[in-house]
DOSE-978544 format. One record per residue (C-alpha): residue in one letter; x, y, z. Coordinates in pm, whole numbers, padded with zeros to 5 digits, always signed. Layout:
BEGIN
AXYZ/...
END
This chain:
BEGIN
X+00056-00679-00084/X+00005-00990-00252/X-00102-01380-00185/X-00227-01598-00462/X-00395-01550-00751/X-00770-01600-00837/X-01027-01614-01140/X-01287-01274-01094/X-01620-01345-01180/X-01683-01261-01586/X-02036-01122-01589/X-02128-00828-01751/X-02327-00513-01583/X-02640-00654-01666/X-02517-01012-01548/X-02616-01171-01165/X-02558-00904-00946/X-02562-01171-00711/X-02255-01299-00788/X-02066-00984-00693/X-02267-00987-00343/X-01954-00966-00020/X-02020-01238+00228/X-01628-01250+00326/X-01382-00950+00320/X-01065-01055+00503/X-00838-00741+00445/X-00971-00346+00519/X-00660-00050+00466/X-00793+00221+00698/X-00574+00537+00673/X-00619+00666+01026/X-00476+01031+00947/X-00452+01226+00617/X-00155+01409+00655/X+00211+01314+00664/X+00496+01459+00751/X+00714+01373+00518/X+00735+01557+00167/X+00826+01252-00070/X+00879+01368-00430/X+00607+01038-00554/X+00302+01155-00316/X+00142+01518-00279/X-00059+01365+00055/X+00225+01629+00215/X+00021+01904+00062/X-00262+01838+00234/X-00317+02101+00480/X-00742+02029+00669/X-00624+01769+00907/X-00865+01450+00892/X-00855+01069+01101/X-01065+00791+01228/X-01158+00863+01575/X-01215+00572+01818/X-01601+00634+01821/X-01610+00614+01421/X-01425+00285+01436/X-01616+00133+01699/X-01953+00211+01500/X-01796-00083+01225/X-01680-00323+01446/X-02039-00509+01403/X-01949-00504+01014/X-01645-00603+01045/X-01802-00892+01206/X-02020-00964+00964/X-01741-00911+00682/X-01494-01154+00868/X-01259-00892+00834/X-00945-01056+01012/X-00635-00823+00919/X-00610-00442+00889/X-00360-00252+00754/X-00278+00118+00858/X-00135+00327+00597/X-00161+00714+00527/X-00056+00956+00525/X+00148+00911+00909/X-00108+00678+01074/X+00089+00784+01383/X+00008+01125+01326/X-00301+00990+01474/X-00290+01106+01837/X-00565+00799+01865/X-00400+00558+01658/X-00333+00286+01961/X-00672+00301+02123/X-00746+00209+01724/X-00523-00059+01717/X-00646-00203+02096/X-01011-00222+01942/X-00924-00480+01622/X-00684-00654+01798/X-00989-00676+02070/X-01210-00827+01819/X-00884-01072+01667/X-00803-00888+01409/X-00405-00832+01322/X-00266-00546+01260/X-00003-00431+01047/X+00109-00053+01065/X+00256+00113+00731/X+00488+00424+00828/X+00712+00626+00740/X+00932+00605+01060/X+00991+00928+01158/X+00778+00869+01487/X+00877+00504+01498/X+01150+00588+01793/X+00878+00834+02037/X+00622+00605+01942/X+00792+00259+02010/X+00685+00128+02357/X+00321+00145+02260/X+00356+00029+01867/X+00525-00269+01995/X+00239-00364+02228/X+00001-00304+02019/X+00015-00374+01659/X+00101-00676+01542/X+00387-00641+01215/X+00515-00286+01075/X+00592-00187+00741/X+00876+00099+00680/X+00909+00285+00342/X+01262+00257+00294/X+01342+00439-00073/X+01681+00392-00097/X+02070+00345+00099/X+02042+00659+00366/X+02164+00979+00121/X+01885+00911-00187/X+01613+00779+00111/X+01641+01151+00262/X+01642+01269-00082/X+01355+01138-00184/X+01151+01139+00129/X+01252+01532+00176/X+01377+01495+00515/X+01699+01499+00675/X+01829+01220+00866/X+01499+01018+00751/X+01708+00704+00737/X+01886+00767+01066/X+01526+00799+01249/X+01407+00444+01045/X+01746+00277+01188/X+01706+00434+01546/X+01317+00368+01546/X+01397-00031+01476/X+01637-00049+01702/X+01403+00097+02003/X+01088-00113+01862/X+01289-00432+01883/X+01414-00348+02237/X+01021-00334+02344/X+00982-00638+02166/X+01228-00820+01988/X+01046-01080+01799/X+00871-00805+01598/X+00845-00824+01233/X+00940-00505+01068/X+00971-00518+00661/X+01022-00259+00413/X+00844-00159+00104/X+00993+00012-00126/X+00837+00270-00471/X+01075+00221-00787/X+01125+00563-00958/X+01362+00787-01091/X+01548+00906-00775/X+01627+00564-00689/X+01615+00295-01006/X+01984+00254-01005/X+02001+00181-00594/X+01744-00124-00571/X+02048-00404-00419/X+02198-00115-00197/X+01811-00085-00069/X+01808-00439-00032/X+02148-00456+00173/X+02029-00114+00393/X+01743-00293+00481/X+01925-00601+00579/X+02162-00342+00782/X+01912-00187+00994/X+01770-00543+01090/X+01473-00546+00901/X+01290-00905+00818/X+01231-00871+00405/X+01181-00602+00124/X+00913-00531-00110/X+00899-00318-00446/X+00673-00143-00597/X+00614+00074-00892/X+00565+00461-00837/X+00217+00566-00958/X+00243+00785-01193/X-00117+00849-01375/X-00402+00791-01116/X-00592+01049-00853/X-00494+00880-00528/X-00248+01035-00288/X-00409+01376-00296/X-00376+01397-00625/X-00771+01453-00752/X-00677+01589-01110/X-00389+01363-01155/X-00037+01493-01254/X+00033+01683-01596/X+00327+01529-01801/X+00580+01773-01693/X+00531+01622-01310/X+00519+01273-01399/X+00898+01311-01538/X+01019+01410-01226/X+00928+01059-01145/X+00903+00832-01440/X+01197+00684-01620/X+01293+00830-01940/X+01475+00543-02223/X+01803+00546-02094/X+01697+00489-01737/X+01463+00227-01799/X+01755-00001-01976/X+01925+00113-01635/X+01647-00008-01419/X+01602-00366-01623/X+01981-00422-01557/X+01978-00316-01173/X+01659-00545-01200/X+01844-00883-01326/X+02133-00763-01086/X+01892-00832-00803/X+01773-01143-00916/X+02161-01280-00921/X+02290-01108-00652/X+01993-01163-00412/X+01902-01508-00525/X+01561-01361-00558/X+01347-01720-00572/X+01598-01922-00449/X+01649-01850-00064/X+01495-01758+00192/X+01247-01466+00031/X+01411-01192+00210/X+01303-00977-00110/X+00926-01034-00140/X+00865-01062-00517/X+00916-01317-00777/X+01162-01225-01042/X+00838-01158-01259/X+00727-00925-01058/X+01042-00767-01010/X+01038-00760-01370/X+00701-00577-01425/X+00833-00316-01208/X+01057-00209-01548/X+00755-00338-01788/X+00494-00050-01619/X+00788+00231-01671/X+00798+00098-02041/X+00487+00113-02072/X+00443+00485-01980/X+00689+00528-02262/X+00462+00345-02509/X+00738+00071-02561/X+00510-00206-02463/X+00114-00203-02347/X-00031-00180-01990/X-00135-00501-01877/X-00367-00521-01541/X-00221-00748-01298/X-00417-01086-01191/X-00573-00864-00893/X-00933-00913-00684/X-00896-00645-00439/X-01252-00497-00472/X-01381-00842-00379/X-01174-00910-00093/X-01081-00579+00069/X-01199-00199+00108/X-00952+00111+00186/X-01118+00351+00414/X-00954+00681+00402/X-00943+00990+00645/X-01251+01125+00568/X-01446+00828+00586/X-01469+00781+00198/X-01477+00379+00129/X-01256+00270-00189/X-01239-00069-00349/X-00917-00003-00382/X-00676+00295-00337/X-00702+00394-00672/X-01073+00349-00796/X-01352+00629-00636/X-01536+00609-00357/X-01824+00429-00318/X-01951+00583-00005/X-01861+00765+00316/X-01887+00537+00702/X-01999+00885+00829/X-02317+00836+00643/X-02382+00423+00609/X-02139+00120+00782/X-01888-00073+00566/X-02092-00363+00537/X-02365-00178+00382/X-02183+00053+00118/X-01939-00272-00019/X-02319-00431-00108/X-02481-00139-00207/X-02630-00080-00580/X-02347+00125-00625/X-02036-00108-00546/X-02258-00421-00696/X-02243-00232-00998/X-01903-00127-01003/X-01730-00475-00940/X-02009-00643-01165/X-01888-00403-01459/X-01526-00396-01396/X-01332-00513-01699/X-00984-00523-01567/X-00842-00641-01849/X-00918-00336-02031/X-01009-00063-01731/X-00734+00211-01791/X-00715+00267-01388/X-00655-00159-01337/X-00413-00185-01637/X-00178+00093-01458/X-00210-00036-01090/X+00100-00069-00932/X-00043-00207-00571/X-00272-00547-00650/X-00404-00817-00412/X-00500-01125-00455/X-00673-01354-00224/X-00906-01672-00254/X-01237-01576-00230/X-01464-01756-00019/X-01810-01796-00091/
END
């Protein structure tokens, strides 16, 4: 996700912890199920095997906070958030209080699941990794494709006006298919196309030791494919008129562009740089198990079963973290592949 850009507050630690105080957060991920069931080569949340969601009575217990947060858009991600027997009554409580929201999927429940997705969430996001044969590759699953395609089709019969987009994670398996991703997606009917970097170094996606070197290859780019991916890059830009029409591809040729920059730099051929990003200010993920992020790929900084959002994103412990993040020079921030940015409103 992305909007605009905006200057973080530059005190130190021992700085006004005041200035880091939350009086706004617009955006919340919640990630109403842990599991998935797909087995994507660029995520181990398929491993996960002690199921874990939001029920409706968790959810309902922040609704005051959200209030008091101004939270006015959620986004479900996952694992499946439809693997979430639950996940509708979810959706009927935000949208209750005005809130929009988006649902990020995988699609392999998108067709079973369509009458009541289309009543009741607002936009949906589909990871689409590739043209159909190196999607299923990747995602592990046959036919994945064929169940996205049938899924939209069914959604858009419910309710044709729906905006469905797809996001798509750069790696190996697919660097050399980016404008036959593009031209799937267009295929299928969707509305635009996003890329992303695969993450290759942090703890998030079930992944609380990180991956040794020998796994991150499967999924990073060596030399060779890196030149490949800047060229299938600049093919984009021409062939799409990437930030000249209508923005049916998301990103800016610059940030198609860092895309090949972050594999580069996990070669050492250039430095990390953090992108201009002020998620923990704006936004909170809240994952399966209650844990509250400021981000999907910084800790937690507490748990909703034991204190409500609005408490734990003000708490001495996330005043501290956002009043010493450096993210100029954190090693998590200057490998992030997922930033936000949003004016903050004081």
């Amino acid at each position: 996700m992305s909007v605009v850009s905006i200057s973080i507050p530059s005190e130190s630690a021992e700085g006004n912890l005041a200035a880091h105080q939350i009086r706004t957060m617009p955006v919340v991920v919640i990630s109403p199920h842990n599991q998935c069931n797909c087995r994507c080569m660029m995520c181990d949340i398929w491993r996960i095997r002690e199921a874990k969601e939001i029920t409706p009575a968790l959810l309902e217990q922040q609704l005051s906070g959200f209030r008091e947060l101004g939270v006015r858009w959620v986004v479900f991600t996952g694992g499946e958030p439809q693997m979430n027997s639950q996940m509708i009554f979810l959706a009927k409580m935000l949208r209750n209080e005005g809130i929009r929201v988006t649902m990020l999927t995988a699609g392999l429940l998108l067709e079973s699941h369509a009458e009541s997705v289309a009543a009741n969430v607002d936009d949906v996001i589909v990871s689409l990794d590739g043209p159909p044969a190196v999607h299923d590759q990747i995602r592990r699953v046959p036919l994945a494709f064929a169940q996205i395609e049938a899924g939209v089709a069914v959604l858009r019969k419910f309710r044709p006006e729906i905006i469905v987009r797809a996001r798509c994670t750069v790696q190996k398996a697919n660097h050399r298919s980016l404008c036959e991703v593009v031209e799937s997606a267009k295929a299928i009917g969707l509305n635009s196309i996003s890329f992303l970097a695969a993450d290759l170094t942090s703890e998030a996606f079930n992944r609380p030791q990180g991956w040794v070197p020998e796994r991150q290859d499967r999924v990073a780019l060596n030399g060779e494919e890196a030149e490949e991916l800047e060229a299938e890059v600049e093919r984009l830009v021409i062939e799409h008129r990437v930030d000249l029409d209508s923005g049916f591809v998301v990103e800016s040729a610059g940030k198609l562009r860092r895309i090949v920059l972050h594999f580069r730099a996990h070669l050492g051929q250039v430095p990390h740089v953090a992108p201009n990003c002020n998620a923990p200010w704006v936004s909170s993920v809240i994952e399966a198990s209650g844990d509250v992020r400021p981000c999907f790929f910084h800790p937690s900084l507490g748990n909703i079963h034991d204190q409500p959002l609005h408490q734990i994103v003000n708490g001495p412990k996330a005043l501290n973290f956002r009043a010493s993040l450096d993210m100029a020079t954190n090693p998590v921030c200057r490998r992030c592949v997922c930033s936000l940015h949003i004016p903050r409103q004081e």
